[in-house]
C-alpha angles and dihedrals in degrees: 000000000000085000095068100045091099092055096049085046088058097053104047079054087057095054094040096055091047091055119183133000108268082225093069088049096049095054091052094045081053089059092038096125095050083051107041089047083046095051090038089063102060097265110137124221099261094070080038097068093034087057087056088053100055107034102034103022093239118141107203122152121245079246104054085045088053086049100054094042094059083049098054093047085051096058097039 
């Protein structure tokens, strides 16, 4: 079992570094204005991703949502 720990290791790296499915990206970023009025408004990203939830059908975490929006002002 201890023989094998490196290899586990690697693997939870792996996914780590390859972060989250670019499916799950690509549906937020489709949805980006909503988000960004909604944002503009006050709103947090909490509601945010609830709002996502209920209207789209799109589970993302606060977090994620946090994540990517630090990402997309970096890059504007």
């Amino acid at each position: 079992f201890d023989d094998f720990s490196h290899l586990r290791k690697a693997n939870v790296a792996a996914l780590i570094k390859k972060g989250s499915t670019p499916l799950l990206r690509g549906k937020i970023l489709a949805y980006w204005g909503e988000i960004k009025e909604l944002k503009d408004t006050g709103m947090g990203f909490r509601p945010i991703a609830l709002y996502l939830s209920k209207t789209r059908k799109i589970k993302v975490s606060p977090t994620y949502l946090a994540r990517l929006w630090k990402e997309v002002k970096a890059n504007d």
